[in-house]
N, C-alpha and C positions, 0 to 999 in steps of 0.2 A: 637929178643932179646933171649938170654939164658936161658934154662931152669931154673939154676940156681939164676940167676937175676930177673924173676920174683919169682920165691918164696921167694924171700927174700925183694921184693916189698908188695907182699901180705902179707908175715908173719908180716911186716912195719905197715898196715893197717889193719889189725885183730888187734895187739895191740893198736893202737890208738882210734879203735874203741871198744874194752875191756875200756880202761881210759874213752872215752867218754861214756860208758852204765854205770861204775861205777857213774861216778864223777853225774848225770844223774837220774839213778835208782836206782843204786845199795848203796848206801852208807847212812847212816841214814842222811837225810838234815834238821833234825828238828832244829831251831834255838831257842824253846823251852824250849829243853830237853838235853840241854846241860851239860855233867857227871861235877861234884863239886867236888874239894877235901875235901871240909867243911862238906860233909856228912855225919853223925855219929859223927860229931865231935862239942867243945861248940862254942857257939854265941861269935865272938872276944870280948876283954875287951875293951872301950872306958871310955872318959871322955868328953863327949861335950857339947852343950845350947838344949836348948830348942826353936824351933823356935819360932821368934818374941820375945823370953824372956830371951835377953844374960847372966841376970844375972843368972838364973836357970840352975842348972849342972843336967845333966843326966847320969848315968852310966850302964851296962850291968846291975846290982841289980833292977832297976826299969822295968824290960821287964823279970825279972822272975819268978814265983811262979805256972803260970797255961801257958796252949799251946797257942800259939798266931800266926799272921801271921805278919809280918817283910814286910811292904810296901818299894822300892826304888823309891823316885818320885820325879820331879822337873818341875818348873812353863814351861821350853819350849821345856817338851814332851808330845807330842801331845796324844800320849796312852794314858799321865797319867791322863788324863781327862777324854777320855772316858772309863778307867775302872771305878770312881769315882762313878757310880753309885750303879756297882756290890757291890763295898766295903762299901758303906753306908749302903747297904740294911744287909750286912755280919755286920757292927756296928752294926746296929739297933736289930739283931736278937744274942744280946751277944757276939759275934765272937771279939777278942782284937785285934785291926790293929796298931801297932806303925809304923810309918813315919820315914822314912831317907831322907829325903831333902838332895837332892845329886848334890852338887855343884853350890847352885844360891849364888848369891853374892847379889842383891841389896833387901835388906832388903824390901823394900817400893812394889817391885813386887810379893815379896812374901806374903804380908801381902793380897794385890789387889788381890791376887790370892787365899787367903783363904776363906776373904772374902765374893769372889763374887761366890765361890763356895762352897757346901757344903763337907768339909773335914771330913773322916772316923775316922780321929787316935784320941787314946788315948790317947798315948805320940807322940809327934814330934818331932824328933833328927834334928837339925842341923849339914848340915857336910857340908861345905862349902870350905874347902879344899881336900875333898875326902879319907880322910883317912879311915871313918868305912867304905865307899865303896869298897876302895882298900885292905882292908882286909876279906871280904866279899869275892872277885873275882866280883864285881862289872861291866857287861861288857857298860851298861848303863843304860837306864832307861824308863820303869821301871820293876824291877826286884823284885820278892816277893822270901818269904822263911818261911816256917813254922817251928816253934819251938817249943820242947817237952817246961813241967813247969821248966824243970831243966838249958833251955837255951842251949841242942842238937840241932843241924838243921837237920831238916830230910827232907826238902824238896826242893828246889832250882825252878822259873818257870823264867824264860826271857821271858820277853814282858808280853801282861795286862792279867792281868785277866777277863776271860765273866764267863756269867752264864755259857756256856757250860764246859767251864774246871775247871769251880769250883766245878760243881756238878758231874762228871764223874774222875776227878783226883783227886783233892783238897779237898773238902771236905771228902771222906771216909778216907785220911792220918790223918784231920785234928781227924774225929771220933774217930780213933785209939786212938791219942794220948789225949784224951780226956778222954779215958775207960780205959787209963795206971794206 
């Protein structure tokens, strides 16, 4: 083979093997800590229910005056169950959790589902077409976001909440915004 021909075999394989140490090691793989363009920026405006309670309107006004965290949960993710605890124990200790119910539709399993668990939120938003989601950047569920009292979002997390990233991430943001 040609001198030339293998270096241009090898320089082939150094690059691919660059793309594979990137894609691999090198590149942030958190699914996390995914960047937001809603950072710094306010809580969209909606008009939706209340779950389980169609006639009750809730709007961006009822989720602002103090910091709060911004639950995204729905009855058939499985996360959203097992963060369910961390956020109770965050209810019970003052922390304000309002709930987005992100696109269940049969009323009757969401109710089975409140139910038979013990739910953190203060408010409960229904969004059963997904629209506060889709305005959010919603990738699924569940998806939290902490909010200054003015209704800024200053913090975006994908997937549940543990005590470990609440107490190492989450809460010192939320302190911040508590001492504002």
């Amino acid at each position: 083979m040609p001198k030339g021909r293998i270096v241009g075999v090898v320089a082939i394989i150094a690059v691919l093997a660059g793309f594979a140490w990137l894609a691999i090691f090198g590149m942030n793989n958190s699914t996390t800590n995914l960047p937001s363009a809603l950072i710094g920026k306010p809580f969209p405006e909606f008009d939706l229910t209340a779950v389980g309670q169609p006639s009750k309107r809730i709007t961006k006004e009822a989720i602002l005056g103090k910091p709060a965290v911004v639950n995204v949960w729905a009855t058939w993710c499985r996360e959203c169950l097992h963060e369910l605890p961390t956020l109770s124990r965050l209810s019970k200790q003052g922390v304000p959790i309002y709930g987005v119910n992100y696109k269940d539709l049969d009323s009757e399993t969401i109710q089975k589902w409140m139910t038979e668990y013990e739910h953190p939120y203060v408010i409960n938003i229904s969004d059963p077409k997904g629209t506060l989601s889709l305005a959010l950047g919603v990738y699924g569920a569940p998806e939290t976001f902490l909010i200054d009292k003015k209704g800024i979002i200053r913090y975006k997390l994908i997937g549940l909440i543990t005590e470990e990233n609440w107490s190492t991430v989450l809460a010192p943001i939320y302190q911040e915004l508590l001492n504002e």
